[in-house]
C-alpha positions as CSV (number, residue, x, y, z in Angstrom):
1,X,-42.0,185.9,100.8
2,X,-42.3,189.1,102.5
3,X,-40.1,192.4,101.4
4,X,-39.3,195.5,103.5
5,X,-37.5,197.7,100.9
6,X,-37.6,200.7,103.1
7,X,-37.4,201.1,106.6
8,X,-35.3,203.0,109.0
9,X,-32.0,202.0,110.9
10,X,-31.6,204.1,113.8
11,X,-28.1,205.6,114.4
12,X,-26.7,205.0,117.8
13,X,-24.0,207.3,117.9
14,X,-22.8,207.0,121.1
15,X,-22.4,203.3,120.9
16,X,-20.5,203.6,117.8
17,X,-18.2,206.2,119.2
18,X,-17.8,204.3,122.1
19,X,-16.5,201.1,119.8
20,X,-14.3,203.5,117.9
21,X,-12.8,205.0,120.7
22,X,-10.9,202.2,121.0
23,X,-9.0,203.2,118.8
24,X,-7.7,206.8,119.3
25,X,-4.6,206.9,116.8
26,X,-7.3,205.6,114.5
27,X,-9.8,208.4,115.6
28,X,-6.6,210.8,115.6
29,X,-5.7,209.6,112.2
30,X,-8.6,210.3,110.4
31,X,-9.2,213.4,111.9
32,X,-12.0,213.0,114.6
33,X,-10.4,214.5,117.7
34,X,-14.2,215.2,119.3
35,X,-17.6,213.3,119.5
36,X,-19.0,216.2,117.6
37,X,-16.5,215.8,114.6
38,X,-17.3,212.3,114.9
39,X,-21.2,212.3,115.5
40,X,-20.9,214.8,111.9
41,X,-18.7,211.8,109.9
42,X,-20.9,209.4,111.2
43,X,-24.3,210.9,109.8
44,X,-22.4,211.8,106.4
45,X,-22.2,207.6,106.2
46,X,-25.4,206.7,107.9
47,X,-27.4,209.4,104.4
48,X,-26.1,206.7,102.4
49,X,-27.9,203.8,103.6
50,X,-30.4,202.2,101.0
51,X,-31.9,199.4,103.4
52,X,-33.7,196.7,102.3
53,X,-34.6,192.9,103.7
54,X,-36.9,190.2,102.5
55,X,-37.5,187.3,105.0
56,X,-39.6,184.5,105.4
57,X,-40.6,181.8,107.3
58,X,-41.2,177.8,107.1
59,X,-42.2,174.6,108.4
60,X,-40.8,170.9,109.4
61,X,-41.5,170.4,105.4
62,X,-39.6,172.6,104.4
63,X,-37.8,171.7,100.7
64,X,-35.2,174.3,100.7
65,X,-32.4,172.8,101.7
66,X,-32.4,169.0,100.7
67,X,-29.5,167.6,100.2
68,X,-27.4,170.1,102.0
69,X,-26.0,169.7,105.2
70,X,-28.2,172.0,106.8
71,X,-30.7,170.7,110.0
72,X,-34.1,170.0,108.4
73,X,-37.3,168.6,109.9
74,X,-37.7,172.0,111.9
75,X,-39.5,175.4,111.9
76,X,-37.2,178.2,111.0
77,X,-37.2,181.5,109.3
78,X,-34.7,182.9,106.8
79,X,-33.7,186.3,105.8
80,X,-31.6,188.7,103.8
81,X,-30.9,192.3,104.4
82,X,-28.7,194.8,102.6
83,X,-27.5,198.7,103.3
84,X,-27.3,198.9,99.5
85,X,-24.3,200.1,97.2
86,X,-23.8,203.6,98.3
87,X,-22.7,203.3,101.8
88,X,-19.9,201.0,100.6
89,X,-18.7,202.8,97.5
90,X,-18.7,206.0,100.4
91,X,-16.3,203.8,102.4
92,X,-14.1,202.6,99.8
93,X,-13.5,206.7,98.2
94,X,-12.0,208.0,101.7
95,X,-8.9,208.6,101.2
96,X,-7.2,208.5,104.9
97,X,-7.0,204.6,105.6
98,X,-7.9,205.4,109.3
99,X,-11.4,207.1,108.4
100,X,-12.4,203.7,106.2
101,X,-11.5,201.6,109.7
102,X,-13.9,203.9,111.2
103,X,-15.9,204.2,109.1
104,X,-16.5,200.5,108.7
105,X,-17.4,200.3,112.5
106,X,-20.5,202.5,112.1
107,X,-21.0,200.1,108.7
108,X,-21.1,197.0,111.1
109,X,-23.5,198.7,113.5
110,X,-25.9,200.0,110.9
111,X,-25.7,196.5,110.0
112,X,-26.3,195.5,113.8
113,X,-29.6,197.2,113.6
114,X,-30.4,195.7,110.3
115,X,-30.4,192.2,111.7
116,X,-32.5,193.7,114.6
117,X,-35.4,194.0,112.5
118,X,-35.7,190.6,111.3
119,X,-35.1,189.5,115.1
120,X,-38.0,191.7,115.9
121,X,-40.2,190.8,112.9
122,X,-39.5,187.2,113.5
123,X,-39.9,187.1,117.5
124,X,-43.2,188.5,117.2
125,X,-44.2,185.7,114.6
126,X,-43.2,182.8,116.4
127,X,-44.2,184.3,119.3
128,X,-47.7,183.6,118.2
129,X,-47.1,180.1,117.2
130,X,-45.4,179.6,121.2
131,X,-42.0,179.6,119.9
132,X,-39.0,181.1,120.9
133,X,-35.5,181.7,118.8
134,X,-32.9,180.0,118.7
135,X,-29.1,181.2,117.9
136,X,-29.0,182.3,114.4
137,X,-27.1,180.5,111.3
138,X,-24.9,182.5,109.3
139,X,-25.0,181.9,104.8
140,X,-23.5,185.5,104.3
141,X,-21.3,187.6,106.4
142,X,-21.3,191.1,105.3
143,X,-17.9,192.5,104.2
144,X,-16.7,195.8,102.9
145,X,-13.9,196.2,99.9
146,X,-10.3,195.1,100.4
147,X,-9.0,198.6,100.8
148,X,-11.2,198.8,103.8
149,X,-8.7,198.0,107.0
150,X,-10.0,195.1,108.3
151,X,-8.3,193.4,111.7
152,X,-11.4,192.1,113.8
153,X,-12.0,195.4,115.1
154,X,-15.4,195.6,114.0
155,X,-16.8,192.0,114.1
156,X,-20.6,192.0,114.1
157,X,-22.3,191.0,117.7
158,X,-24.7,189.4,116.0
159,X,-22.2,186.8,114.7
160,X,-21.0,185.7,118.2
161,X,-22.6,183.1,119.3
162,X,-23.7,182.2,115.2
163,X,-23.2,178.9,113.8
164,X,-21.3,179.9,110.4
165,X,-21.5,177.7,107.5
166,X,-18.5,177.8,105.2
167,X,-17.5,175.8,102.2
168,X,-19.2,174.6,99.5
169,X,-22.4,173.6,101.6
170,X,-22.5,177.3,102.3
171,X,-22.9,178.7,98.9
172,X,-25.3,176.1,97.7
173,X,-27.2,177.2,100.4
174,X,-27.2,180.5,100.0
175,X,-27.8,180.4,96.4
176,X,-31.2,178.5,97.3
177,X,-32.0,181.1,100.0
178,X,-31.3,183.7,97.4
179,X,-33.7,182.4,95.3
180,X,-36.5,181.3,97.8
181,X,-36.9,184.8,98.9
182,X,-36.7,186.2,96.0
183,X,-33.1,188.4,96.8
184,X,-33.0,190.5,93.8
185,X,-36.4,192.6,95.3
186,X,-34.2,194.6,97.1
187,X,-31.2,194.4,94.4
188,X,-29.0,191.5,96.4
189,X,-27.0,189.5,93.9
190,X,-23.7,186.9,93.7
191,X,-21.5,187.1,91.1
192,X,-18.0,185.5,91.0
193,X,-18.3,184.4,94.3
194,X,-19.0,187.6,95.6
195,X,-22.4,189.3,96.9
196,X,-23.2,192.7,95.6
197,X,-23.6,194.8,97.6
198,X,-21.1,193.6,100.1
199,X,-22.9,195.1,103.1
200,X,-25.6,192.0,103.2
201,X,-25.7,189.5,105.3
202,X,-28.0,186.1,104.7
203,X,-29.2,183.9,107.9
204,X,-31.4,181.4,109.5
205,X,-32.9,182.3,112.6
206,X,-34.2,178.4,114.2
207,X,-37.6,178.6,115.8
208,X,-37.7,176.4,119.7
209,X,-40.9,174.9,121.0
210,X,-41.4,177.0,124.5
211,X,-42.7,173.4,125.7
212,X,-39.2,172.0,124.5
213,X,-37.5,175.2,126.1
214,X,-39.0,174.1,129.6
215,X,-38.1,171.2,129.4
């Protein structure tokens, strides 16, 4: 199991103002007429990320997942990454409804970035092994608290080409990744069928053969 409790996201402002302009009653709403108004909102959020992932990768013999329907017999890696408590409970305490839509936009980029690093971590490994990945499998979404405006403005990239597993295959699943990398290093729980914190998300990322990729 390897842990990362620390590292940096970087903040793409522009690319988040550019998703939240959009939305201009939104912007208008929660008072953020100008990019520099906007850029200032946006780094008040971004000071309250506590990052933190732990990842890992296996083989065709791989134990994790038996009995689940969940492809085995084949080289993956799985991982877990969080932007910790604060930057939701900062979310959930505006008070304009508009500034929390927002405001979750730049929460679903910093997660963006998030998942970045385990794409680079893990592209680098298999990389050495003459593998290639494949599109990712989604345990855990992240999410934000229901008084956070949520209607599919915001969507993670990440997720759009994802396999998502839902049901009860899904959280047997997770609740074995959750324990095979060892979640609660970086403070990533489930309780009554919730994660805490919210802003985590839990994936497979498949490994290819490059011979197979040729093919």
């Amino acid at each position: 199991m390897r842990k990362i409790r620390r590292f940096k996201i970087p903040v793409h402002l522009r690319e988040i103002y550019r998703r939240a302009a959009r939305f201009p009653d939104d912007l208008a709403a929660a008072g953020l007429p100008s990019e520099k108004e906007f850029f200032e909102f946006v780094s008040v959020l971004a000071a309250e990320i506590e990052p933190g992932v732990v990842f890992d990768s296996y083989g065709k013999d791989c134990a994790i997942f038996t009995g689940l329907d969940i492809p085995q017999n084949r080289m993956f890696s799985a991982g877990i990454t969080t932007l910790g408590p604060r930057l939701e409970a900062k979310i959930a305490s505006l008070e304009v409804p508009a500034a929390r839509k927002i405001a979750a936009i730049a929460a679903f980029e910093f997660m963006e970035c998030a998942v970045d690093l385990i794409d680079e971590l893990v592209t680098e490994e298999a990389a050495k092994e003459n593998f290639v990945l494949t599109d990712k499998e989604v345990l855990l979404e992240p999410s934000l608290p229901p008084s956070v405006p949520s209607d599919g403005a915001y969507r993670p990239r990440f997720l759009k080409n994802a396999k998502i597993y839902e049901g009860e295959n899904r959280a047997r699943a997770l609740a074995a990744l959750l324990e095979a990398v060892n979640a609660a290093k970086i403070n990533v729980f489930f309780a009554d069928g919730q994660p805490n914190p919210r802003l985590t998300t839990a994936l497979l990322v498949p490994w290819l053969s490059r011979k197979k990729k040729g093919k």
